[in-house]
PyMOL Python script that loads the backbone (N, CA, C, O; Angstrom):
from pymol import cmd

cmd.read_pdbstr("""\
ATOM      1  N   UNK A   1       0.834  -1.160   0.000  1.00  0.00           N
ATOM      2  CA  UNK A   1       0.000   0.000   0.000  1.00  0.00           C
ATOM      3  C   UNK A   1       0.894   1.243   0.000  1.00  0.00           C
ATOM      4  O   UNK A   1       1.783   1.205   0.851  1.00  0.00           O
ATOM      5  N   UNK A   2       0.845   2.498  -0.884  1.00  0.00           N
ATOM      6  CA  UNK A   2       1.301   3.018  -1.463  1.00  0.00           C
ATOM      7  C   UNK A   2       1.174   4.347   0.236  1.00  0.00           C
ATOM      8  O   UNK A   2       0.170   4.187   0.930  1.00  0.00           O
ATOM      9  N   UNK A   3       1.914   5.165   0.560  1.00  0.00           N
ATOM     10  CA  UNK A   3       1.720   5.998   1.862  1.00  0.00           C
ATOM     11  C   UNK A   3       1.061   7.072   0.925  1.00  0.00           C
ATOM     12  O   UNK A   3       1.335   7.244  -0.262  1.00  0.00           O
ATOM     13  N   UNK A   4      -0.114   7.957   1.882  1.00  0.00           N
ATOM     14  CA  UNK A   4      -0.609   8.911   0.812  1.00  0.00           C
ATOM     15  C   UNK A   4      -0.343  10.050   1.410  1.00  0.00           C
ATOM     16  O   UNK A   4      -1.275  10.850   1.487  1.00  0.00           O
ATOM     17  N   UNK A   5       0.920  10.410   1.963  1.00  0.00           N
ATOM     18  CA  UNK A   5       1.693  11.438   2.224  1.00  0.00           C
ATOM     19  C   UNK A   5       2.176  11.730   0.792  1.00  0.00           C
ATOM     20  O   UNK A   5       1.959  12.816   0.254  1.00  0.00           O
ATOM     21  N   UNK A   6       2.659  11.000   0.358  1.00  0.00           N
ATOM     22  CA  UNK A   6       3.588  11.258  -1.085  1.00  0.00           C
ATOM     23  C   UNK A   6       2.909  11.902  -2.137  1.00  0.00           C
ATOM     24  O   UNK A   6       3.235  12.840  -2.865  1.00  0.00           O
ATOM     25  N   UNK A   7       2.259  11.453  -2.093  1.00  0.00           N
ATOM     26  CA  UNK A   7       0.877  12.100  -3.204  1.00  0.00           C
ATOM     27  C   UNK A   7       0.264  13.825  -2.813  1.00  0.00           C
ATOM     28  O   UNK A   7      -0.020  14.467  -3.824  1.00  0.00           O
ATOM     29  N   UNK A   8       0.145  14.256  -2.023  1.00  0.00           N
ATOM     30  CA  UNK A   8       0.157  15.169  -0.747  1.00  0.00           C
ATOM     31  C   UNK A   8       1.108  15.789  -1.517  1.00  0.00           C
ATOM     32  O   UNK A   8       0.805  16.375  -2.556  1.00  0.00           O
ATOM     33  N   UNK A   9       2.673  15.684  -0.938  1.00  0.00           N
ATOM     34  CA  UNK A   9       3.705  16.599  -0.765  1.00  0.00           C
ATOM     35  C   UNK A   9       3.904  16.834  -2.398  1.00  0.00           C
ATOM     36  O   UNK A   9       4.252  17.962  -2.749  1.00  0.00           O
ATOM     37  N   UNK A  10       3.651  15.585  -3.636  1.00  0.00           N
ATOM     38  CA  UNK A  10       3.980  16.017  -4.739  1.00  0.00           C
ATOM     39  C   UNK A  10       2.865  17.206  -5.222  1.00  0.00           C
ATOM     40  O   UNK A  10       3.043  18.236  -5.874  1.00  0.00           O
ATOM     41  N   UNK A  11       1.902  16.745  -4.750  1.00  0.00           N
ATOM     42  CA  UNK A  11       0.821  18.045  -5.189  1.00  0.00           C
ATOM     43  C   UNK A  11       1.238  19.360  -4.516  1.00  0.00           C
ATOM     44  O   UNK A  11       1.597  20.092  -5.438  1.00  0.00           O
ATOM     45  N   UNK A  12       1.338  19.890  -3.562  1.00  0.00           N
ATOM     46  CA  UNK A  12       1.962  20.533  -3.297  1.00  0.00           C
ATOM     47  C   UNK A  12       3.458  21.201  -3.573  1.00  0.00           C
ATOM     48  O   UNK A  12       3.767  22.374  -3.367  1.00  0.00           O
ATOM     49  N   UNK A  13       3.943  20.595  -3.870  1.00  0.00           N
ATOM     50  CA  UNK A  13       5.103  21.045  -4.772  1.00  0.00           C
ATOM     51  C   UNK A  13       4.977  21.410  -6.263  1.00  0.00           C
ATOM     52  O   UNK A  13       5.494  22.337  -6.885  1.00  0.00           O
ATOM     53  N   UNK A  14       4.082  20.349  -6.698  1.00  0.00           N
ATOM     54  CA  UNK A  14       3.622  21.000  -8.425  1.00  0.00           C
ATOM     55  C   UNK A  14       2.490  22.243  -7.915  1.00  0.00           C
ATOM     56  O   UNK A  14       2.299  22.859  -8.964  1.00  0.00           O
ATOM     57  N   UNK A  15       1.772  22.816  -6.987  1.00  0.00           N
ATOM     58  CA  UNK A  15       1.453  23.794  -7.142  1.00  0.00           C
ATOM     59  C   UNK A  15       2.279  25.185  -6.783  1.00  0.00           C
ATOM     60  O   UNK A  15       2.044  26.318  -7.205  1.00  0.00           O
ATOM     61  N   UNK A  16       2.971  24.895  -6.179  1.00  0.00           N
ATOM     62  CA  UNK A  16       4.374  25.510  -5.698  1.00  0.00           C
ATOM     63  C   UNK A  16       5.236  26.095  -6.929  1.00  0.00           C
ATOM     64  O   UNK A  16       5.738  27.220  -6.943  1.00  0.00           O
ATOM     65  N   UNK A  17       5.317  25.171  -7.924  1.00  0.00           N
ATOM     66  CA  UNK A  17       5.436  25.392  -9.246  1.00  0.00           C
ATOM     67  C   UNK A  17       5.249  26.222 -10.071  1.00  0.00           C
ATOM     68  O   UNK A  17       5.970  27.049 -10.630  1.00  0.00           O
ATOM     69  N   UNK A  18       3.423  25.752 -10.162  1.00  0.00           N
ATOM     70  CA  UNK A  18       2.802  26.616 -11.129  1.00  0.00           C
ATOM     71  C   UNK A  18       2.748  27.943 -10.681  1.00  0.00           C
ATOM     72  O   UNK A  18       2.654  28.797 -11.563  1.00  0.00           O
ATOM     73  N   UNK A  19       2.800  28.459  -9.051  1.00  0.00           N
ATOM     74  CA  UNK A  19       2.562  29.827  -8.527  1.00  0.00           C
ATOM     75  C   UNK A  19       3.708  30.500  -8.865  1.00  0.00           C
ATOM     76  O   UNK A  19       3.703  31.714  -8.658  1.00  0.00           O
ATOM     77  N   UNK A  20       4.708  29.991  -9.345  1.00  0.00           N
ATOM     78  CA  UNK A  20       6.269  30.537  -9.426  1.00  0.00           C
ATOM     79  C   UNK A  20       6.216  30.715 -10.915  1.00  0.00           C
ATOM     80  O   UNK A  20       6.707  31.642 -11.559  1.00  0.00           O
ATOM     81  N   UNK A  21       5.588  29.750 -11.332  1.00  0.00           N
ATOM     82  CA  UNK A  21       5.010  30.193 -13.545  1.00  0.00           C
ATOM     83  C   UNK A  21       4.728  31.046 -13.054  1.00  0.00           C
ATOM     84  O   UNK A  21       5.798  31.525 -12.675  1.00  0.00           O
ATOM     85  N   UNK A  22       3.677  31.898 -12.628  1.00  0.00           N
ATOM     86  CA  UNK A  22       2.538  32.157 -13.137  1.00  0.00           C
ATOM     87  C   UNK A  22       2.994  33.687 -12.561  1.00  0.00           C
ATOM     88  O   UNK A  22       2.388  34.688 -12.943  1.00  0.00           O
ATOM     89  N   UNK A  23       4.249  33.775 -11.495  1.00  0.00           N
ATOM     90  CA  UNK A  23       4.713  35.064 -11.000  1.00  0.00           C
ATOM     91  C   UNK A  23       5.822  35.663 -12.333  1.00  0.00           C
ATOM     92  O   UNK A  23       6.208  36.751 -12.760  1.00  0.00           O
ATOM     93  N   UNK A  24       6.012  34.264 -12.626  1.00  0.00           N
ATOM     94  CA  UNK A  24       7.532  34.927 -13.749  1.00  0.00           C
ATOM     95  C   UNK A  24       6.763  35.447 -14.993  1.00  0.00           C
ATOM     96  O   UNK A  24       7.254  36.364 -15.650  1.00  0.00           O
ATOM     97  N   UNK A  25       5.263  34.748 -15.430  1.00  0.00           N
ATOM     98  CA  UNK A  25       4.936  35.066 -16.247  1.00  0.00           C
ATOM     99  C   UNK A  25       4.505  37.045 -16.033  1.00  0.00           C
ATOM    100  O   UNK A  25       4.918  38.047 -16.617  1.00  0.00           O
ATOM    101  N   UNK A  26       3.705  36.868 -15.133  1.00  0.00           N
ATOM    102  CA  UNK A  26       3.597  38.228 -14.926  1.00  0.00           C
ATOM    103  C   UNK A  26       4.577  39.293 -14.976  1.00  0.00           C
ATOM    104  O   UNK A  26       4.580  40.217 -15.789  1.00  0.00           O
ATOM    105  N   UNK A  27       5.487  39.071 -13.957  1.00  0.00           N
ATOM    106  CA  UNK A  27       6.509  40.382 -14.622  1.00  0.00           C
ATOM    107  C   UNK A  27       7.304  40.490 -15.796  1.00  0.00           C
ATOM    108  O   UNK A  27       7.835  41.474 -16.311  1.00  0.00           O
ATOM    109  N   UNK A  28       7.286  39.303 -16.118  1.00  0.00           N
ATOM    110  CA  UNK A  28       7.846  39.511 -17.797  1.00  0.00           C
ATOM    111  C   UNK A  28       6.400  40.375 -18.706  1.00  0.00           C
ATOM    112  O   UNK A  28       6.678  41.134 -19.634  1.00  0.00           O
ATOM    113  N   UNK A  29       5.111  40.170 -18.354  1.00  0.00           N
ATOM    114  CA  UNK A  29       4.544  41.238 -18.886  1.00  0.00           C
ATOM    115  C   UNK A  29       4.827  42.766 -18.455  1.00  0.00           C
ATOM    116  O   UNK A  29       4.969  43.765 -19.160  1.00  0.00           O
ATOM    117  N   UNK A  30       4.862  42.605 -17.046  1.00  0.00           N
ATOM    118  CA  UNK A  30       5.304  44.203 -16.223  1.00  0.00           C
ATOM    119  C   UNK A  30       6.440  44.653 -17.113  1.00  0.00           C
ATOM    120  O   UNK A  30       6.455  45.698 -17.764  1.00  0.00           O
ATOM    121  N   UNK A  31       7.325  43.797 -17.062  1.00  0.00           N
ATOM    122  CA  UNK A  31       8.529  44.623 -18.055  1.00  0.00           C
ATOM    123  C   UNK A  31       8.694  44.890 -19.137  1.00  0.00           C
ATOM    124  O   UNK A  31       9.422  45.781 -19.573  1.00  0.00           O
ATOM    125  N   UNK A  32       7.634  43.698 -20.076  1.00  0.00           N
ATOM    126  CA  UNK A  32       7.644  44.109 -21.283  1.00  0.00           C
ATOM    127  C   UNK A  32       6.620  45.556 -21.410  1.00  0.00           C
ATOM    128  O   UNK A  32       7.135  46.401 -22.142  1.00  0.00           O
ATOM    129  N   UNK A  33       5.725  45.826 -21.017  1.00  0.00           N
ATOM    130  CA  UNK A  33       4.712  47.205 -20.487  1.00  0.00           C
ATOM    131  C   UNK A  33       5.516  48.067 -20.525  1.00  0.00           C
ATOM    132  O   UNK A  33       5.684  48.889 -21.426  1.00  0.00           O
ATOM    133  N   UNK A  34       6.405  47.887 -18.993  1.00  0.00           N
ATOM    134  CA  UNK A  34       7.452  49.166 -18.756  1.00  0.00           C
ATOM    135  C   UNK A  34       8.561  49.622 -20.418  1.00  0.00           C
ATOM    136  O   UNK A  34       8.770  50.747 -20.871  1.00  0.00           O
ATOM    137  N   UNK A  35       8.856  48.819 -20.737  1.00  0.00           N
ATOM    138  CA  UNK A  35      10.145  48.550 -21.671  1.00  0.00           C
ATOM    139  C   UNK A  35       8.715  49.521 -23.153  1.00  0.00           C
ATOM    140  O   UNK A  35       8.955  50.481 -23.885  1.00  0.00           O
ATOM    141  N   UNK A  36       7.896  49.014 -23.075  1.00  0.00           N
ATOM    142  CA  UNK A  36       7.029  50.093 -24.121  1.00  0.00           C
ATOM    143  C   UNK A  36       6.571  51.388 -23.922  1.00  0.00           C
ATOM    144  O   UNK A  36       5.962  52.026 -24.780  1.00  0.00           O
ATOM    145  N   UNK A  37       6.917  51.889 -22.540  1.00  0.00           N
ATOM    146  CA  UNK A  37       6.011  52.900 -22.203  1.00  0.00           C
ATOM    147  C   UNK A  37       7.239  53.649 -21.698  1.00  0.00           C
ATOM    148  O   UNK A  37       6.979  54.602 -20.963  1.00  0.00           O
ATOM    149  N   UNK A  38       8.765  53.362 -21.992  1.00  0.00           N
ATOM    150  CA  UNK A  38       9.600  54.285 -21.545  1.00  0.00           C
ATOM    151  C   UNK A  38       9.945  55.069 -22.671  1.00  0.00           C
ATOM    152  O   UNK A  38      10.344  54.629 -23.749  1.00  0.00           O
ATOM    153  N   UNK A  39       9.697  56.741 -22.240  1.00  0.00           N
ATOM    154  CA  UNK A  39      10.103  57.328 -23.510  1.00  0.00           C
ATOM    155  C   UNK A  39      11.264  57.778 -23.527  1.00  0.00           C
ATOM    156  O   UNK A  39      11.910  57.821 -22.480  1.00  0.00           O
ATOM    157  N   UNK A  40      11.981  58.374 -25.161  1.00  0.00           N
ATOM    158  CA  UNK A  40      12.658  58.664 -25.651  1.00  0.00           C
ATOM    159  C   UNK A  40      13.319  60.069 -25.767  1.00  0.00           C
ATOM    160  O   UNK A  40      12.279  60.725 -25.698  1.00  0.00           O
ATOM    161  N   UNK A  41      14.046  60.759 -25.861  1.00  0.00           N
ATOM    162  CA  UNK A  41      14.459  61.806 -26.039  1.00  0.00           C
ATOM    163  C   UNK A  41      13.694  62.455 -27.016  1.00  0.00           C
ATOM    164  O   UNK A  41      13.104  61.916 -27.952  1.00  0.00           O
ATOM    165  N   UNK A  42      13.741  63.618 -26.745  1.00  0.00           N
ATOM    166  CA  UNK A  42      13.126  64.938 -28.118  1.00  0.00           C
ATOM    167  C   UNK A  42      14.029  64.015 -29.361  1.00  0.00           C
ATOM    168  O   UNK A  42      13.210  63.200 -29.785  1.00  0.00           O
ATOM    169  N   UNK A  43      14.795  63.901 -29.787  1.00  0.00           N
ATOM    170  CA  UNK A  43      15.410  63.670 -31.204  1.00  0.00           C
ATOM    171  C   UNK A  43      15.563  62.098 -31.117  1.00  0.00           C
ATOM    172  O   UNK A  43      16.501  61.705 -31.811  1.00  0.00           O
ATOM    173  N   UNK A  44      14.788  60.951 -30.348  1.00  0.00           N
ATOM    174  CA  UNK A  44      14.538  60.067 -30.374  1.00  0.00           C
ATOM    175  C   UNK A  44      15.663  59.112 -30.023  1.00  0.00           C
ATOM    176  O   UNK A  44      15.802  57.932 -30.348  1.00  0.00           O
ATOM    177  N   UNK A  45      16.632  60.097 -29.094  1.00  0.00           N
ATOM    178  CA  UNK A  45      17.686  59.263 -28.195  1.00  0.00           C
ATOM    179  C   UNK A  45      17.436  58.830 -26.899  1.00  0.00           C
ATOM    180  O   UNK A  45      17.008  59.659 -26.096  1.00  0.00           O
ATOM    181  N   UNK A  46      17.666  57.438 -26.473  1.00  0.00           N
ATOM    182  CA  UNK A  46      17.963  57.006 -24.847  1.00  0.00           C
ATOM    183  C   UNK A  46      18.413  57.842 -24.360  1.00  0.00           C
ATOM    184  O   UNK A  46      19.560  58.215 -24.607  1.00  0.00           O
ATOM    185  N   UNK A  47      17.491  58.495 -23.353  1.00  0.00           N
ATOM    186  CA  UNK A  47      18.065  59.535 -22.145  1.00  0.00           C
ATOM    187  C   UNK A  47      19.287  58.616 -21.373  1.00  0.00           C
ATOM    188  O   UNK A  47      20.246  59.333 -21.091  1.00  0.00           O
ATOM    189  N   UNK A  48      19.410  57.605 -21.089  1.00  0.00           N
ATOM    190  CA  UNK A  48      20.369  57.143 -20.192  1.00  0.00           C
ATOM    191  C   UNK A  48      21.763  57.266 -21.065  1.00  0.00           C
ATOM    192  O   UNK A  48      22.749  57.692 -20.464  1.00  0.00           O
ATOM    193  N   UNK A  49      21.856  57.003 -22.101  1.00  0.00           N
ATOM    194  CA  UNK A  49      22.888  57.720 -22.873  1.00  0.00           C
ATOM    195  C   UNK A  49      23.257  58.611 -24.038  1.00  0.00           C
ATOM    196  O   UNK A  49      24.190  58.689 -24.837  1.00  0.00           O
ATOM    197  N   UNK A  50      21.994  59.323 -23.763  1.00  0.00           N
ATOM    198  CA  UNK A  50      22.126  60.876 -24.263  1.00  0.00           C
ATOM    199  C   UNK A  50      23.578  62.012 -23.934  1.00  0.00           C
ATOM    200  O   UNK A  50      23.791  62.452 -22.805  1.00  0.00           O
ATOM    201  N   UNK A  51      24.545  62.377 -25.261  1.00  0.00           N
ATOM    202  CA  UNK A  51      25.428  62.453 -24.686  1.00  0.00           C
ATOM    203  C   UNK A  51      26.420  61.627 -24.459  1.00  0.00           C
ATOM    204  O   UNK A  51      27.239  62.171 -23.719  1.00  0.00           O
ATOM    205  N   UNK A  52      26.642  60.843 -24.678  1.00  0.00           N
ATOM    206  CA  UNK A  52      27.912  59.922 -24.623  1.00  0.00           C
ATOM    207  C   UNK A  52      28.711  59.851 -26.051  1.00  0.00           C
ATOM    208  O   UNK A  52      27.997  59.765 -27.051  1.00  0.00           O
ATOM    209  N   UNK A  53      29.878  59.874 -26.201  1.00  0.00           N
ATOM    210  CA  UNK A  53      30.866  60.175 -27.308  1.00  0.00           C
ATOM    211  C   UNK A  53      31.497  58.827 -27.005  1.00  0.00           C
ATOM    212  O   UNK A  53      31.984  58.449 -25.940  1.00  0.00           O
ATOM    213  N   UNK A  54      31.380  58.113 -28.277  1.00  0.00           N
ATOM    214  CA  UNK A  54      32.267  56.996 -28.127  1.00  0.00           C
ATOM    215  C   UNK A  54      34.173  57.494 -28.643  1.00  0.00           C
ATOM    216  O   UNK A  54      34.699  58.276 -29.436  1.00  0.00           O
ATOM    217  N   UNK A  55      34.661  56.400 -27.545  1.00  0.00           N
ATOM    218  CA  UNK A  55      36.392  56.978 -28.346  1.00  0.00           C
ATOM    219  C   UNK A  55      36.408  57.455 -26.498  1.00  0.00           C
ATOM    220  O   UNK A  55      35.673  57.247 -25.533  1.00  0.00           O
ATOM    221  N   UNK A  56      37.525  58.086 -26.721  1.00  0.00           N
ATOM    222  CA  UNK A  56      38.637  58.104 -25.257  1.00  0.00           C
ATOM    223  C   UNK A  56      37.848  59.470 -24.742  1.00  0.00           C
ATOM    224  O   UNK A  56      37.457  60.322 -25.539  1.00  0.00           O
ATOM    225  N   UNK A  57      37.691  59.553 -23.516  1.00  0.00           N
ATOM    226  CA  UNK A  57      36.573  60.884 -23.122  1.00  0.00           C
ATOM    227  C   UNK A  57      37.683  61.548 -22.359  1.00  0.00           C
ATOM    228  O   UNK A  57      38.827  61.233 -22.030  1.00  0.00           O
ATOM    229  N   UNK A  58      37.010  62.439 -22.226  1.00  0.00           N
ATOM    230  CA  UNK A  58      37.857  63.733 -21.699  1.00  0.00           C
ATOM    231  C   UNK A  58      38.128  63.890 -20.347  1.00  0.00           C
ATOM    232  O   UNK A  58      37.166  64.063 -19.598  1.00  0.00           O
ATOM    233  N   UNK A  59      39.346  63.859 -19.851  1.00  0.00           N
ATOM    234  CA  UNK A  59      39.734  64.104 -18.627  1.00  0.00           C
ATOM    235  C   UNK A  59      39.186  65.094 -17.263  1.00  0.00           C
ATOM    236  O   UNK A  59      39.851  66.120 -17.112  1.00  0.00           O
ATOM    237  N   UNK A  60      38.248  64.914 -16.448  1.00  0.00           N
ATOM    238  CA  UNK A  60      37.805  65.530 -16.074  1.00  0.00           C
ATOM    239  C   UNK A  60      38.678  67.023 -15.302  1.00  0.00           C
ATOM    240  O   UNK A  60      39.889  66.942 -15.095  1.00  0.00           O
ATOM    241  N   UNK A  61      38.021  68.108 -14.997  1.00  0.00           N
ATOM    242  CA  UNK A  61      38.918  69.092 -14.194  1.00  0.00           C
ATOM    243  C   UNK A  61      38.986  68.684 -13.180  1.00  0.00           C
ATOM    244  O   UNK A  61      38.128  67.957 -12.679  1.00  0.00           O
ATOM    245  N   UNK A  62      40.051  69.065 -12.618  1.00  0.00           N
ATOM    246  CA  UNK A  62      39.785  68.265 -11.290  1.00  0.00           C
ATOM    247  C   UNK A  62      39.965  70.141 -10.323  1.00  0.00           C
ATOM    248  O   UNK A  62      40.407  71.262 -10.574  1.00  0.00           O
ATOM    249  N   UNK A  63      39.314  69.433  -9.239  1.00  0.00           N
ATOM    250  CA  UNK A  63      38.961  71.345  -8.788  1.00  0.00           C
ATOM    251  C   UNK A  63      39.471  71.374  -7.176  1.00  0.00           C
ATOM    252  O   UNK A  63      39.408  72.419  -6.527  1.00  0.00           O
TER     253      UNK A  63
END
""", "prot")
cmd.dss("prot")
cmd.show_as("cartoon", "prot")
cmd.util.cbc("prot")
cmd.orient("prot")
């Protein structure tokens, strides 16, 4: 006779599972949302590197 603890703890673990799908699924929508709804510069540049010069940058002053 088979113990029906086992049966128990596996169900519980496959729902354990699916709640951990079903969280990853969600913020991969949150981010894909965020990732559409972040805007762009006036001339249609990434503010985070708006301004950046590729090649050797300039030595700052030092004060």
């Amino acid at each position: 006779m088979a113990k029906s603890g086992t049966t128990f703890a596996k169900r519980q673990k496959e729902m354990a599972q699916q709640e951990r799908a079903r969280d990853k699924e969600a913020r991969r929508v949150e981010r894909k949302d965020t990732k559409e709804k972040r805007t762009l510069g006036p001339d249609g540049e990434d503010p985070d590197i708006a301004g950046i010069v590729p090649g050797p940058q300039p030595i700052p002053d030092e004060d």
